[in-house]
C-alpha positions as CSV (number, residue, x, y, z in Angstrom):
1,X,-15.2,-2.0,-22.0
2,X,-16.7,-5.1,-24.0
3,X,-16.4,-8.9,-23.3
4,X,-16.6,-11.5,-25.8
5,X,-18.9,-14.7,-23.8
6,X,-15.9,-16.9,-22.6
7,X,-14.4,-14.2,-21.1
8,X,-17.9,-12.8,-19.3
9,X,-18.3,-16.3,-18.1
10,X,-15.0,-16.2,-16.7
11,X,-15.4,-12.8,-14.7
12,X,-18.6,-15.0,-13.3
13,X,-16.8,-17.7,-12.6
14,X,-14.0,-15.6,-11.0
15,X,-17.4,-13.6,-8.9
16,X,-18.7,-16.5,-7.7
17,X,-15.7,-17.7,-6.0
18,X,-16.3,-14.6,-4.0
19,X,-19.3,-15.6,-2.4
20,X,-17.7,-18.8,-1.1
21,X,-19.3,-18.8,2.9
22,X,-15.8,-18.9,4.4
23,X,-14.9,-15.1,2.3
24,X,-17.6,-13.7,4.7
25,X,-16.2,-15.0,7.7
26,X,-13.9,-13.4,10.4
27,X,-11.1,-14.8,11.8
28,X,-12.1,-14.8,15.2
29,X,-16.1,-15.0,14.7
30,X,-17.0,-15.2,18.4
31,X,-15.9,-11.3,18.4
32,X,-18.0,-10.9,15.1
33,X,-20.7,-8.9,17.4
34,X,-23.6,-6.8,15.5
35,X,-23.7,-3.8,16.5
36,X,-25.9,-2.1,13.7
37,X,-27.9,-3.5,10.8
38,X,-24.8,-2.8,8.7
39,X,-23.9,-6.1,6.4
40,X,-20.1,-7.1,6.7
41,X,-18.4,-5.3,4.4
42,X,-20.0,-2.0,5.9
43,X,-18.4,-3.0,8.9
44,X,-15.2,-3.7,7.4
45,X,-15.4,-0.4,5.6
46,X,-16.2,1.6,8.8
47,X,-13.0,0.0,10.8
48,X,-11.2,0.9,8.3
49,X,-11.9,4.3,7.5
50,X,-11.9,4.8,11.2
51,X,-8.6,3.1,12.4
52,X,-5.6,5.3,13.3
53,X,-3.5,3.9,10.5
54,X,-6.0,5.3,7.9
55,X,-5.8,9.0,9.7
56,X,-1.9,9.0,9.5
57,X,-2.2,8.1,5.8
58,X,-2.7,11.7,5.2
59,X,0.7,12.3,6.7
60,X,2.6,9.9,4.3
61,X,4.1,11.0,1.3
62,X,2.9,9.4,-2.3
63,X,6.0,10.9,-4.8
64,X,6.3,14.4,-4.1
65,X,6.8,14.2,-0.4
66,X,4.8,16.0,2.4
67,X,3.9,20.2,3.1
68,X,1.5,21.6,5.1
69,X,2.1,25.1,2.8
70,X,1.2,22.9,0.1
71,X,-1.3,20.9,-1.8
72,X,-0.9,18.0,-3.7
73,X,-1.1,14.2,-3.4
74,X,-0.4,12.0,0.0
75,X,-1.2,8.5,0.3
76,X,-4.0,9.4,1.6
77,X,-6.1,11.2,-1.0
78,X,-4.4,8.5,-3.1
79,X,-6.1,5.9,-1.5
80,X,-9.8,7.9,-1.4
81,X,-8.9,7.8,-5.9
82,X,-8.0,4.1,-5.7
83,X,-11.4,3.8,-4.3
84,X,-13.5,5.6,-7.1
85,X,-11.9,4.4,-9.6
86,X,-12.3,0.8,-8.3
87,X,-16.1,0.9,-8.1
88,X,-16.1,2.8,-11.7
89,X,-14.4,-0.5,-12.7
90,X,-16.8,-2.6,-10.6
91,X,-19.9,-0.7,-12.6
92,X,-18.7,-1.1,-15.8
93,X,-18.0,-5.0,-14.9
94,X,-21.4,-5.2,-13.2
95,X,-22.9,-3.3,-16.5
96,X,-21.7,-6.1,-18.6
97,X,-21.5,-9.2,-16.8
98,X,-24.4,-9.5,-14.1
99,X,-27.3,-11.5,-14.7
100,X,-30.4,-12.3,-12.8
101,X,-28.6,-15.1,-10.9
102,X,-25.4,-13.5,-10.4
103,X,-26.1,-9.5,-10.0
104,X,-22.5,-8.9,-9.9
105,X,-21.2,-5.9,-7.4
106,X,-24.9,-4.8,-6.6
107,X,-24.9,-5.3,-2.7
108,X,-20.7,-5.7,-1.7
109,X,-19.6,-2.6,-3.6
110,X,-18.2,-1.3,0.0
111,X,-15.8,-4.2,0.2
112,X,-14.1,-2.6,-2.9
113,X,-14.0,0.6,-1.2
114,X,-12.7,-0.7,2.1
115,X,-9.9,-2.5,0.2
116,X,-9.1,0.7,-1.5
117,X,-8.8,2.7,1.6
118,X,-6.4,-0.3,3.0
119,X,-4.2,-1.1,0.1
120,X,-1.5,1.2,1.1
121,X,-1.7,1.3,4.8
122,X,1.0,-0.5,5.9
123,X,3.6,1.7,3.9
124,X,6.0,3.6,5.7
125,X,6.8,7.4,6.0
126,X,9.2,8.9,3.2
127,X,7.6,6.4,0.6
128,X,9.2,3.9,-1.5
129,X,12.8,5.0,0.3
130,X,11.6,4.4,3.7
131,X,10.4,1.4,3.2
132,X,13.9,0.5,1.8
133,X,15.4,1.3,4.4
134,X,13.2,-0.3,7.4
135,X,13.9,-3.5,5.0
136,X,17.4,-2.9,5.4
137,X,17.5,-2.7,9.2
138,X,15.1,-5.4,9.9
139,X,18.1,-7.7,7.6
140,X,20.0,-7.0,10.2
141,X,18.8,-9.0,12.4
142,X,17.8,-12.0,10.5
143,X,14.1,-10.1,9.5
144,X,12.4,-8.7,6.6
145,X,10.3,-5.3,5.9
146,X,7.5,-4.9,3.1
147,X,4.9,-2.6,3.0
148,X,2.3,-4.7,1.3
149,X,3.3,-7.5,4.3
150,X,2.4,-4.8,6.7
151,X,-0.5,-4.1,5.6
152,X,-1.9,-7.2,7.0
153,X,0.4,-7.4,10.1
154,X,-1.2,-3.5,11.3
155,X,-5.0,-5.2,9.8
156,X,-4.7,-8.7,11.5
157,X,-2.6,-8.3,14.9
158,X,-1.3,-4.4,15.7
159,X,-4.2,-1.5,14.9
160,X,-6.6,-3.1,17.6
161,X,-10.2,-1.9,17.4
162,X,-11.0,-3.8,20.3
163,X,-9.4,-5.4,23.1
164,X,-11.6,-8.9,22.6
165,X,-10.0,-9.7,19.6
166,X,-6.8,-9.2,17.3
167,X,-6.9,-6.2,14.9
168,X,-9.8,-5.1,12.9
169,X,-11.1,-8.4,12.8
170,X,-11.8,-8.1,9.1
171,X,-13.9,-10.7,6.9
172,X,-11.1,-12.6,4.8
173,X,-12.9,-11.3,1.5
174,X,-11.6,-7.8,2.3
175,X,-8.1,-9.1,3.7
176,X,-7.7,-11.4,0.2
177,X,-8.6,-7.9,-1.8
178,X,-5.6,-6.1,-0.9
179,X,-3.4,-9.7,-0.9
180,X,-1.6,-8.9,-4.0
181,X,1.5,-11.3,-3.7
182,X,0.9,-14.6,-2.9
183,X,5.1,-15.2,-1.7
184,X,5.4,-16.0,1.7
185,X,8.5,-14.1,3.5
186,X,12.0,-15.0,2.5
187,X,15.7,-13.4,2.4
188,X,15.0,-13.2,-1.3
189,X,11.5,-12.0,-2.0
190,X,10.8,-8.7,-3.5
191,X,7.3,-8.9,-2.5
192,X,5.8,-11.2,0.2
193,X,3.5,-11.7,3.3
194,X,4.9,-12.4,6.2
195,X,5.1,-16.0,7.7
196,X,1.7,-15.8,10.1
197,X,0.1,-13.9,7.5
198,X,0.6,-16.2,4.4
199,X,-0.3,-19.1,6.7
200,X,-4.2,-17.8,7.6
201,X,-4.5,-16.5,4.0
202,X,-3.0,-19.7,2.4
203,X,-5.5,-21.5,4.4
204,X,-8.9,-19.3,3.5
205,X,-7.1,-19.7,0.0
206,X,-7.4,-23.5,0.2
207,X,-11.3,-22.9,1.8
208,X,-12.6,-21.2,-1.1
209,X,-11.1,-23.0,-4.4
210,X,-8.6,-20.1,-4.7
211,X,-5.2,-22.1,-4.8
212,X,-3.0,-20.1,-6.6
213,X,-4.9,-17.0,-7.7
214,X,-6.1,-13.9,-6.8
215,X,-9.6,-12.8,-6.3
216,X,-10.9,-10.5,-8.8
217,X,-11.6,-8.2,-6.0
218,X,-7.8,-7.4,-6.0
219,X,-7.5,-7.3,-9.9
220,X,-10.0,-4.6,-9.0
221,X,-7.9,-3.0,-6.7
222,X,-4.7,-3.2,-8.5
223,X,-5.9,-2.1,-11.7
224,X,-7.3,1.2,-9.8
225,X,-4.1,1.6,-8.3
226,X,-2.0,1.9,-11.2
227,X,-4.2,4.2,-13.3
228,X,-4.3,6.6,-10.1
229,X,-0.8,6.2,-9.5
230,X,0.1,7.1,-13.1
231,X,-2.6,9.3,-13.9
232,X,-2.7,11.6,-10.8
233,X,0.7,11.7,-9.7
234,X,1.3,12.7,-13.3
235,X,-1.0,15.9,-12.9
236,X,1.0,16.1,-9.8
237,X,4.2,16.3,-11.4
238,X,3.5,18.7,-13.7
239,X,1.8,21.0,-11.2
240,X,4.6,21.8,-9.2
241,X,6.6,21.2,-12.6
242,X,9.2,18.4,-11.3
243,X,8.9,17.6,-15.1
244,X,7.5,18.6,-17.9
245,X,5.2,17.2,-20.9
246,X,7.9,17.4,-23.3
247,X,10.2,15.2,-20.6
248,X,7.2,12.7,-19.8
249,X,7.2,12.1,-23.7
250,X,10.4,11.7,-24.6
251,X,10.6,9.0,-21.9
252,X,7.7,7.4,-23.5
253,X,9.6,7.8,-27.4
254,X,12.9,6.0,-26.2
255,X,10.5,3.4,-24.2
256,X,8.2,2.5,-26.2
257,X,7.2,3.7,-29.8
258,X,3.5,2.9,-30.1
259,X,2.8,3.9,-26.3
260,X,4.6,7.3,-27.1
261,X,2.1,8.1,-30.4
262,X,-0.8,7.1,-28.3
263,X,-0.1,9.4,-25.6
264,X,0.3,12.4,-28.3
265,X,-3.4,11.6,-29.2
266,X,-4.4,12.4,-25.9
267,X,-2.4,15.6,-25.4
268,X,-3.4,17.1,-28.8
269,X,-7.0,16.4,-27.1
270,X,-5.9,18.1,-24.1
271,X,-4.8,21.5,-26.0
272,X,-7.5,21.7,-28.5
273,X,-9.7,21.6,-25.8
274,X,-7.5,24.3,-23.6
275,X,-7.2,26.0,-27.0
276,X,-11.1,26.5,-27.1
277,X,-11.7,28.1,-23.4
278,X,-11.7,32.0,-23.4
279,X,-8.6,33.0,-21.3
280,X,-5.6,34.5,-21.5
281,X,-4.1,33.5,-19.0
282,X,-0.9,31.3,-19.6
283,X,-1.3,29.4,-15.6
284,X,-5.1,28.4,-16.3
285,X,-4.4,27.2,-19.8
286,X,-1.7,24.8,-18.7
287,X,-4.5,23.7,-15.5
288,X,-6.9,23.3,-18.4
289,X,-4.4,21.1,-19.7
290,X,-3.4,19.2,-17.3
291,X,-7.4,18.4,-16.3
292,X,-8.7,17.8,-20.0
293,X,-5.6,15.3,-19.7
294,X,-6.5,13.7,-16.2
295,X,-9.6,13.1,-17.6
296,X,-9.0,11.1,-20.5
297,X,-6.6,9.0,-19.6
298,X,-8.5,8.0,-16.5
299,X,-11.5,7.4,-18.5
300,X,-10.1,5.6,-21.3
301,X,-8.5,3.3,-19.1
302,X,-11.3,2.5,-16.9
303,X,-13.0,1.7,-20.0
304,X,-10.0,-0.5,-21.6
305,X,-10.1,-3.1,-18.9
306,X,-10.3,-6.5,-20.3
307,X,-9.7,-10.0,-19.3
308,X,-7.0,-12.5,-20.5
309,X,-4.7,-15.2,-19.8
310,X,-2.2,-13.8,-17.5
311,X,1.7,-14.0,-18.8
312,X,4.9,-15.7,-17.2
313,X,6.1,-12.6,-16.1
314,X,3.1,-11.6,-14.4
315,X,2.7,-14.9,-13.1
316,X,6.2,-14.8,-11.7
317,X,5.3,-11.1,-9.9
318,X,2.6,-12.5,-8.2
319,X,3.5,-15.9,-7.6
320,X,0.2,-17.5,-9.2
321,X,-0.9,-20.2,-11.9
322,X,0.1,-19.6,-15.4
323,X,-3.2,-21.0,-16.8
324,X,-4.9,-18.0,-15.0
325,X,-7.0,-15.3,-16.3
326,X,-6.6,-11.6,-15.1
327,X,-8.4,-8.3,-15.9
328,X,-5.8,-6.2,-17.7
329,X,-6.4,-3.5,-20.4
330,X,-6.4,-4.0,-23.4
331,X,-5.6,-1.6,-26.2
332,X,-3.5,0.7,-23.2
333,X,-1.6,-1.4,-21.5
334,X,1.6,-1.1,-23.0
335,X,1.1,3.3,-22.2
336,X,-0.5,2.9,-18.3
337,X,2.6,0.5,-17.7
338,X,5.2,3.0,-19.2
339,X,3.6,5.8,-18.2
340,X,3.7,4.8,-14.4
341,X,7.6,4.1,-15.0
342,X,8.1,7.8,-16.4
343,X,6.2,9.8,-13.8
344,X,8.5,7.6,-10.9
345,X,11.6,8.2,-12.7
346,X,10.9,11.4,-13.5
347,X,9.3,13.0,-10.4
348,X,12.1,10.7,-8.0
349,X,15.0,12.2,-9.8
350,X,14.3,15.8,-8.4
351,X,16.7,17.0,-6.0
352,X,14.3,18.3,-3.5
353,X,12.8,14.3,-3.4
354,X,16.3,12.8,-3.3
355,X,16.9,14.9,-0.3
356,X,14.1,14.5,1.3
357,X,14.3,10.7,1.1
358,X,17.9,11.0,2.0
359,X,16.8,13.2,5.2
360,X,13.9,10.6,5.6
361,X,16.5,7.6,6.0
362,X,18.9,9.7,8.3
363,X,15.7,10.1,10.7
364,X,14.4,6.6,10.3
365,X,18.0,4.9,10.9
366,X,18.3,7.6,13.9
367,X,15.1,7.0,15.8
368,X,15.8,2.9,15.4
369,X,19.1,3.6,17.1
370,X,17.5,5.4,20.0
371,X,14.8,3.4,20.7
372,X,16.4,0.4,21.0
373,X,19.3,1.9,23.4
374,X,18.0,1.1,26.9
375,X,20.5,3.2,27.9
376,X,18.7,6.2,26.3
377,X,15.4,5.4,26.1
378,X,15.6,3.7,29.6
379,X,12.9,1.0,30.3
380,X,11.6,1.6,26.7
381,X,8.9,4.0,28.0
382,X,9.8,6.7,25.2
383,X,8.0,4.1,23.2
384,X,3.8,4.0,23.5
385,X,3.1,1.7,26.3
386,X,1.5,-1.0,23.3
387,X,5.3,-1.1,22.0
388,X,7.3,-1.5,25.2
389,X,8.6,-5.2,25.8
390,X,6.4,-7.1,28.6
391,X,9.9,-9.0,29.1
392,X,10.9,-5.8,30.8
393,X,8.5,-6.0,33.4
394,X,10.0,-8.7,35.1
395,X,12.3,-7.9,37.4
396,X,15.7,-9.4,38.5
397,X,16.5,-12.9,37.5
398,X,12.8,-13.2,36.0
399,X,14.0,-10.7,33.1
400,X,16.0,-12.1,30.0
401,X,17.7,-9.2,28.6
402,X,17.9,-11.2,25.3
403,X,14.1,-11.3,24.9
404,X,14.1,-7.9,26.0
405,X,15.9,-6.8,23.0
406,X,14.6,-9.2,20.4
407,X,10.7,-7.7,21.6
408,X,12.7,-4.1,21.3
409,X,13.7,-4.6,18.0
410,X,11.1,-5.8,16.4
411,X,8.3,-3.4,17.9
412,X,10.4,-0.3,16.9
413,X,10.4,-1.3,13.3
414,X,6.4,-1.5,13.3
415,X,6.0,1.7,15.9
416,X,8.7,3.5,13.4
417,X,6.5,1.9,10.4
418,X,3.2,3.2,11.6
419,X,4.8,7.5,11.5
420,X,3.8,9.5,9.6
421,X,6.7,11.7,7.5
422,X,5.5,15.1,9.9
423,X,5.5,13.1,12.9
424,X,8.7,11.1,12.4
425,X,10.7,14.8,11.3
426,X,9.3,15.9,14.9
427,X,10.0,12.8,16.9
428,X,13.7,13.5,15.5
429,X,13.9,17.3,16.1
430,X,12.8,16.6,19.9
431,X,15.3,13.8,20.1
432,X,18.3,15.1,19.0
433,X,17.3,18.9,18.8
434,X,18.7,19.3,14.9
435,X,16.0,20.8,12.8
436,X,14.7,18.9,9.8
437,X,16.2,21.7,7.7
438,X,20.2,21.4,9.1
439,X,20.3,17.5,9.0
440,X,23.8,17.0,7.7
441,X,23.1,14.8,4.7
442,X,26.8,13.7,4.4
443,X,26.6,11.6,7.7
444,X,26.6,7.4,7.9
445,X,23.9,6.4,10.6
446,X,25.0,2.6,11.6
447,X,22.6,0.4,12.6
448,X,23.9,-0.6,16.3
449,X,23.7,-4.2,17.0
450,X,23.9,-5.7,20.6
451,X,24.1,-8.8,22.0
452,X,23.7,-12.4,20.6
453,X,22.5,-13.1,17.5
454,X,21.1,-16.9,17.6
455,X,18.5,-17.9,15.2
456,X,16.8,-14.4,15.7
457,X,14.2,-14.6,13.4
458,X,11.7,-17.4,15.0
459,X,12.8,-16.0,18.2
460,X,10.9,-12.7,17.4
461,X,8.4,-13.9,15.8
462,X,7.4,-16.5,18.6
463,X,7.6,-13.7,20.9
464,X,5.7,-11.3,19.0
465,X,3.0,-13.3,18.6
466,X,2.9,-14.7,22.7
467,X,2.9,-10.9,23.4
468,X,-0.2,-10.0,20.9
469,X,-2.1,-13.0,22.4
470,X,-1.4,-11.5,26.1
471,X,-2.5,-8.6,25.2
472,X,-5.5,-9.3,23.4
């Protein structure tokens, strides 16, 4: 890693926007007790790591799905990676960059690590699929589904750490290091926040001089992600051999040429140095392998990242100025890019992942269906009591059965959202006694839709927000 001076006075310039006053503050400050000496983004770091949705992380699958007989990555350990890599970034950008006036990432290097730990905590169970499909039911009814957008929906208004304010009550630095889309919520969006979300963030935005880009905090984050993503579920892969080296770089010969010959480098590396261990045994030498080759590629690309003026396309992704400069890598790009393309195609083409996603969105579509049935799940109390419609606790003429089912529908989606893959498999097997194993894979679950549909979407979000404010 080496910067040329405009681009180390940029990173400054990009650090200092961080320690804008408004980045420290909370959204509701009156609940922003002390309880410790702790500074903020302790605080922050300790909600997370202690919030229910964290814990179920280790119950989510990351590409190869979820085993208790079996060890290998969930999202999870995935996250705990994000969040060393992220500080190894941090300290190398610190290393270079910080001077006396600006010691850069000396005293806020937990607000890297809590946005690590929260940067994939709104995903759903059965990975990329189920989130697919809770996208595809919430269509139905005039709504969208996103995993990065419920990220801050669980962080701002659903996983409560106490009942005096709304969520965890985070400082908006940490919230803005996981905000990697700056779209707000439409039928077309890929990527997005959702409307009450983009709104508060949009604001802070405006607050700290950040119109239009993203805080290097997140270029952190996001950076970490995909090197973890492509490194480790790579190791993964070809642990439980859902491909093979010789597959990963053939991909990478028909993609892309140079990226291919650089990847070479570093498996020639990785034998010669399996090649020198005594052993004789053929399963250590391929673990020797796949370590040696871990190891370099996530050290070279920690040590590739760079800063330059961002592109149209990645402008376009995220929805941010094209005049703006982003930490990228530099001689590797091209390879972590491809290489994270080769591992998902390659590990999601397995039949054992295709049905088990296929299983996953039987059991998602399933459990939707029953909980909003009144008629099976009568007064909605096979739901937690935080998820059961407060419209249904008026009686007689007091009750509107259409807000009743608008509240129904939308709290299932985030209740369903919030499972984990082991606990949604069980909630199914107790529902409709099938085992996981025997669910017929040939069957078409229909979303059922009931009653009237009339401009659904700001009806369930006005209600969803009066009943968070009730409750809180």
């Amino acid at each position: 890693m080496s910067f040329n001076d405009e681009q180390k006075d940029e990173i400054r310039r990009q650090y200092k926007l961080l320690l804008s006053e408004v980045m420290n503050k909370r959204e509701d400050e009156s609940a922003a007790r002390v309880y410790t000496q702790r500074d903020d983004f302790q605080r922050d770091y300790s909600r997370i790591l202690y919030s229910a949705s964290f814990r179920r992380l280790q119950g989510k699958m990351q590409i190869n799905g979820i085993k208790s007989d079996a060890f290998y990555r969930n999202r999870l350990t995935h996250s705990l990676e994000v969040a060393q890599i992220a500080v190894s970034i941090a300290t190398l950008l610190s290393n270079e960059c910080s001077t006396e006036e600006i010691p850069m990432y000396k005293n806020d290097i937990f607000l890297l690590q809590a946005a690590a730990l929260a940067h994939d905590i709104g995903h759903p169970a059965f990975g990329h699929k189920g989130e697919r499909v809770l996208d595809e039911i919430a269509k139905e009814y005039g709504l969208r589904f996103e995993g990065n957008a419920q990220n801050f929906k669980l962080l701002r208004r659903i996983d409560c750490k106490d009942p005096n304010f709304n969520g965890l009550n985070l400082t908006n630095r940490t919230l803005l290091a996981i905000n990697k889309y700056l779209t707000q919520e439409d039928k077309n969006a890929k990527k997005f926040l959702y409307k009450e979300d983009f709104e508060y963030l949009d604001k802070v935005r405006k607050q700290a001089g950040l119109q239009g880009a993203r805080t290097l905090d997140v270029q952190i984050i996001e950076l970490a992600d995909d090197i973890a993503y492509a490194v480790h579920d790579l190791e993964d892969g070809l642990q439980l051999r859902k491909f093979s080296i010789d597959e990963i770089t053939h991909y990478l010969r028909n993609k892309h040429q140079e990226a291919s010959k650089k990847f070479d480098t570093f498996i020639n590396r990785a034998i010669e140095y399996a090649n020198e261990q005594e052993n004789d045994n053929v399963q250590k030498y391929s673990k020797l392998i796949r370590m040696s080759l871990t190891s370099q590629l996530t050290n070279t690309f920690v040590n590739d990242v760079t800063i330059n003026e961002i592109d149209g396309e990645t402008s376009k992704e995220h929805n941010t100025n094209k005049s703006n400069y982003e930490l990228e890598l530099k001689e590797y790009k091209d390879l972590l890019k491809v290489l994270k393309k080769a591992v998902f195609e390659c590990s999601t083409r397995d039949t054992n992942i295709q049905e088990y996603e296929r299983k996953g969105e039987i059991i998602i579509k399933s459990l939707f269906n029953f909980y909003t049935d009144l008629s099976k799940n009568i007064n909605a109390m096979l739901l937690p009591p935080d998820y059961r419609p407060e419209e249904l606790q008026k009686k007689g003429k007091g009750q509107d059965k259409e807000k009743v089912e608008l509240q129904l529908v939308q709290n299932s989606i985030d209740y369903i959202a919030g499972m984990m893959d082991t606990f949604a498999i069980s909630e199914y097997e107790r529902l409709f006694s099938i085992d996981f194993d025997n669910i017929d894979l040939g069957q078409d679950i229909e979303i059922k839709k009931e009653g009237k549909r009339r401009n659904l979407k700001k009806i369930i979000l006005q209600l969803w927000q009066k009943t968070i404010a009730k409750t809180n």
